[in-house]
N, CA and C atoms as an extended XYZ file, in Angstrom:
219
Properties=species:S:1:pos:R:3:atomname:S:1:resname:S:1:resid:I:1 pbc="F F F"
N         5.881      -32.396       -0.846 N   UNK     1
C         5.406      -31.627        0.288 CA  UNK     1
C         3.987      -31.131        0.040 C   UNK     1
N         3.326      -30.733       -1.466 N   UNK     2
C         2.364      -30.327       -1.522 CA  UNK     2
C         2.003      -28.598       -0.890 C   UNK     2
N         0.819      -28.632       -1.453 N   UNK     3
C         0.608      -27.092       -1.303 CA  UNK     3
C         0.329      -26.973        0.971 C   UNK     3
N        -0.181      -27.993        1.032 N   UNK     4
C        -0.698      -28.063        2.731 CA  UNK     4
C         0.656      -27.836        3.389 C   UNK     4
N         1.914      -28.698        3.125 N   UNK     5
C         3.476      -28.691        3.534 CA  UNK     5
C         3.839      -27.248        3.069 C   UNK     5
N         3.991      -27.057        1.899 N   UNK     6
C         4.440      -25.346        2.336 CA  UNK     6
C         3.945      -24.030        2.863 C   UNK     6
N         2.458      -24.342        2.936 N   UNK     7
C         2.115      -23.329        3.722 CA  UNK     7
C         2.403      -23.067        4.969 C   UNK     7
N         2.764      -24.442        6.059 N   UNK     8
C         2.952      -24.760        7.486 CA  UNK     8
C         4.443      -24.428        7.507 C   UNK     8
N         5.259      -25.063        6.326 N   UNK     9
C         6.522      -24.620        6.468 CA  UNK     9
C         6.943      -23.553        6.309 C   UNK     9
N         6.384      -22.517        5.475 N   UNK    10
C         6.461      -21.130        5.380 CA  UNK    10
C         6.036      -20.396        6.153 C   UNK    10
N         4.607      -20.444        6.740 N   UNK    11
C         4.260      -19.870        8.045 CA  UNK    11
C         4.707      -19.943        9.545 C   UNK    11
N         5.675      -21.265        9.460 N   UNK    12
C         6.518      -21.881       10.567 CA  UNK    12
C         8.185      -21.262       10.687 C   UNK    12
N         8.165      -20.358        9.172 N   UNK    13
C         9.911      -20.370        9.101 CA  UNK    13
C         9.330      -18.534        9.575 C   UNK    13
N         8.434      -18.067        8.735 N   UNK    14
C         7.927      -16.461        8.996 CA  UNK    14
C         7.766      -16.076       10.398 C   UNK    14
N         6.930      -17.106       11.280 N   UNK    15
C         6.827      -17.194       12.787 CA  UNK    15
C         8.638      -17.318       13.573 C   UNK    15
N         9.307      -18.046       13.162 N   UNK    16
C        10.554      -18.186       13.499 CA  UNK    16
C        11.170      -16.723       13.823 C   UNK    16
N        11.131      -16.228       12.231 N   UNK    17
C        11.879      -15.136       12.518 CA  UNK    17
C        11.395      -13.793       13.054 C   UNK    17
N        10.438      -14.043       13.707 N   UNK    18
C         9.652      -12.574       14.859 CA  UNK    18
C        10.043      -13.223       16.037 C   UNK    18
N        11.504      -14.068       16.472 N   UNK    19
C        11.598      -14.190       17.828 CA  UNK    19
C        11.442      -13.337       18.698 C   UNK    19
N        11.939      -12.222       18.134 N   UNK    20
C        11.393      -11.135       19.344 CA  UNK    20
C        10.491      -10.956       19.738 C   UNK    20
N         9.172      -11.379       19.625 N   UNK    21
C         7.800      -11.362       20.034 CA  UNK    21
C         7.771      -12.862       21.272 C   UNK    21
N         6.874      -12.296       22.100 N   UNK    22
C         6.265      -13.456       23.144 CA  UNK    22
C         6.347      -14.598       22.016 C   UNK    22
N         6.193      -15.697       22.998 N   UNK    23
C         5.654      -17.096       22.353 CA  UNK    23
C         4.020      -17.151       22.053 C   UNK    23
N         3.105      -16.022       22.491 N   UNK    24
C         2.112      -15.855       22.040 CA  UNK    24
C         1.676      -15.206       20.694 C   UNK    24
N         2.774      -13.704       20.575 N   UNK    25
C         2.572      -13.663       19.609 CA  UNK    25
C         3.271      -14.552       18.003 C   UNK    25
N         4.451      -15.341       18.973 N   UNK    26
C         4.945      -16.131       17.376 CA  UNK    26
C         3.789      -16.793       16.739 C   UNK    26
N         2.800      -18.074       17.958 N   UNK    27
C         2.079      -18.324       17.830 CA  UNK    27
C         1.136      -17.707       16.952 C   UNK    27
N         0.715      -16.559       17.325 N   UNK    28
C        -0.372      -15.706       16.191 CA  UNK    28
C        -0.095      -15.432       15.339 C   UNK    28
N         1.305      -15.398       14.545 N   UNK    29
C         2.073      -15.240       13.628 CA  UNK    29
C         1.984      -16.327       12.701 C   UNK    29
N         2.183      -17.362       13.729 N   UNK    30
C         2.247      -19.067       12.477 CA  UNK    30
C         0.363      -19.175       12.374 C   UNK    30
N        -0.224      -19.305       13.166 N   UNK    31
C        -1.516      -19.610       13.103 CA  UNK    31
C        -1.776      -18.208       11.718 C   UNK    31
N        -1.475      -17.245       11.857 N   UNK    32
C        -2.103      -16.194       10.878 CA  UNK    32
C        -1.474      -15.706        9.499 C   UNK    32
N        -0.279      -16.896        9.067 N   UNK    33
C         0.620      -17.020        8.133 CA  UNK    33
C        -0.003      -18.635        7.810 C   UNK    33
N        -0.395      -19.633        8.400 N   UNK    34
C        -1.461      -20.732        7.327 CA  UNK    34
C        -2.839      -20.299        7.345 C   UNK    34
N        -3.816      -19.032        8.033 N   UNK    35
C        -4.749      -19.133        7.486 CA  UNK    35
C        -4.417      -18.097        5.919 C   UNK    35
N        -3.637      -17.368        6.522 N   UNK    36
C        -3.158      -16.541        4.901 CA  UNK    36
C        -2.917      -17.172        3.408 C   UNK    36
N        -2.217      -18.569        4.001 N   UNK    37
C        -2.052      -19.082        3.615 CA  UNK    37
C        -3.194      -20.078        2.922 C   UNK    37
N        -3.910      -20.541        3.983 N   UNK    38
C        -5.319      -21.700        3.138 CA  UNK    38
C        -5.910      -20.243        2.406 C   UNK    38
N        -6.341      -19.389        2.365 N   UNK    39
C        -6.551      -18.031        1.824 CA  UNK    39
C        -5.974      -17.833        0.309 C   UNK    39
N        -5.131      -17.794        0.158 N   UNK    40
C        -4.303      -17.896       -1.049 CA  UNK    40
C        -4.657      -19.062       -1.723 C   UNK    40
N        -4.209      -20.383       -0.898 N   UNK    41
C        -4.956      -21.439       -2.246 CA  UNK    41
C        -5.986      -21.661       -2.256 C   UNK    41
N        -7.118      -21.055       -1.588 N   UNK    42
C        -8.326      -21.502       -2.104 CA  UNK    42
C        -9.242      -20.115       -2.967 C   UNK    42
N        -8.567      -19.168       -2.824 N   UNK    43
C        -8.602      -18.165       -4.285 CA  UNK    43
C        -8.161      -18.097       -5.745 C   UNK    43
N        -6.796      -18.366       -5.318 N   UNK    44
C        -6.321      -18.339       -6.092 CA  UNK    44
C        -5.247      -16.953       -6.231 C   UNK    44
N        -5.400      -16.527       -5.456 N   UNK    45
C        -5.012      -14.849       -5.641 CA  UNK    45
C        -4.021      -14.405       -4.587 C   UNK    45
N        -3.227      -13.768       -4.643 N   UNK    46
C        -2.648      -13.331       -3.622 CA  UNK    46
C        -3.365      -11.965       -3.009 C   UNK    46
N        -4.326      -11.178       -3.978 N   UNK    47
C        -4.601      -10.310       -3.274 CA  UNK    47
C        -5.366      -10.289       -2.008 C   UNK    47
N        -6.017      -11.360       -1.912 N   UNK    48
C        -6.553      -11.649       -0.698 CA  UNK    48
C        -6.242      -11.664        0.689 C   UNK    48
N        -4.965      -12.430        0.738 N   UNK    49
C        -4.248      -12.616        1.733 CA  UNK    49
C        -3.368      -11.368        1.947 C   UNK    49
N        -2.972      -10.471        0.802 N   UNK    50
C        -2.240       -8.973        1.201 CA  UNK    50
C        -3.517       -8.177        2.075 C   UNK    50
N        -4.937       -8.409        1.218 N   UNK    51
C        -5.470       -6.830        1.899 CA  UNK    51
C        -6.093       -7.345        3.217 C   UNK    51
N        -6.003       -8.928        3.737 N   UNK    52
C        -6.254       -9.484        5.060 CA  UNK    52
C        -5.445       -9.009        5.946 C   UNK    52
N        -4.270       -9.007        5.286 N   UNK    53
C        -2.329       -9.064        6.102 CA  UNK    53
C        -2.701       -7.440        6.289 C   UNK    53
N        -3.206       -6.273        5.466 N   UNK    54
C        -3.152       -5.519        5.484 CA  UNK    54
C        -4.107       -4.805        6.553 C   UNK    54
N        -5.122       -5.661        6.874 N   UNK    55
C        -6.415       -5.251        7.291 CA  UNK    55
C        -5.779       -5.622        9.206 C   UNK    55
N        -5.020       -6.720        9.110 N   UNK    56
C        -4.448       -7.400       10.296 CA  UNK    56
C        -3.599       -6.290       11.389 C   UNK    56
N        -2.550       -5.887        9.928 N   UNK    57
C        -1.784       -4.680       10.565 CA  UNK    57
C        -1.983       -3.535       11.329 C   UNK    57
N        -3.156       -3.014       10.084 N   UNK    58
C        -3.987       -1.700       10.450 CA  UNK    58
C        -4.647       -2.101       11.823 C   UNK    58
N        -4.949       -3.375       12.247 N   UNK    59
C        -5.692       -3.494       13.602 CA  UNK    59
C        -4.682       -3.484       14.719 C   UNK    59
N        -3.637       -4.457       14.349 N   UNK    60
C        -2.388       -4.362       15.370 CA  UNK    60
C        -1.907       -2.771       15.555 C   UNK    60
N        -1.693       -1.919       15.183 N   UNK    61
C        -1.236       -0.234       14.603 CA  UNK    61
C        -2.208        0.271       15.551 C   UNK    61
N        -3.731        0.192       15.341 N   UNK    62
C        -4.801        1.318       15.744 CA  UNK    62
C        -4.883        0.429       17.408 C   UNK    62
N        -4.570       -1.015       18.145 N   UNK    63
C        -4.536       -1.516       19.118 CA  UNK    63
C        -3.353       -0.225       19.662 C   UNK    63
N        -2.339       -0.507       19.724 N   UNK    64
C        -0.871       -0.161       19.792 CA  UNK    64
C        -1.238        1.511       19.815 C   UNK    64
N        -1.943        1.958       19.142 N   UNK    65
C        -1.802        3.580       18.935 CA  UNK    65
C        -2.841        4.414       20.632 C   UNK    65
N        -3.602        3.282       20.550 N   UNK    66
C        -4.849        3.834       21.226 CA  UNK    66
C        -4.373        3.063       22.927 C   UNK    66
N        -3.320        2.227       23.020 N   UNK    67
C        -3.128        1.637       24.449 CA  UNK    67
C        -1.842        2.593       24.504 C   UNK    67
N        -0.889        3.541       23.665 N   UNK    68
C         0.205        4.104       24.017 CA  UNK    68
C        -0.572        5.411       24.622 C   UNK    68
N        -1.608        5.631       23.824 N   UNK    69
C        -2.038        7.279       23.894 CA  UNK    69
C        -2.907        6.924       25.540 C   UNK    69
N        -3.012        5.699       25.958 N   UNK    70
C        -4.197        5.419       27.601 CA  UNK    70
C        -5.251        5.591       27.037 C   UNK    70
N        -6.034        5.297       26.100 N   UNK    71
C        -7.729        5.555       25.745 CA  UNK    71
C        -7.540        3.834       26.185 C   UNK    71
N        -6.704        3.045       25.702 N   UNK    72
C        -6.702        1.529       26.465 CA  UNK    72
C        -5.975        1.030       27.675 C   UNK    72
N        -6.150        0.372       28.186 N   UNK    73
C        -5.625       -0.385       28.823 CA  UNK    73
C        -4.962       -1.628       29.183 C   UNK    73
């Protein structure tokens, strides 16, 4: 399968299981679980892809915080 096959398959099984999300966001899920992924093997590191994943969240969180409170729309 190689390193290219498990990243798609891992980012494809991770996307799976957020069915509860639109088909847009599974989508952004698999698309943002292989770039995490090409991320990781071309560092070498996992920390990369945590403080991305981390950096991802904090944006999804402060979206979500600021459209509940109406400063968005």
């Amino acid at each position: 399968m190689g390193s290219v096959g498990a990243i798609v398959l891992t980012a494809f099984l991770w996307a799976i299981l957020h069915i509860q999300y639109s088909i847009y966001g599974i989508a952004t899920i698999l698309v943002m679980g292989v770039i995490f992924g090409i991320v990781r093997l071309k560092t070498g590191s996992l920390w990369s892809s945590m403080i991305m994943h981390a950096f991802w969240n904090f944006g999804a969180t402060l979206v979500m915080a600021l459209y509940s409170s109406g400063v968005i729309e």
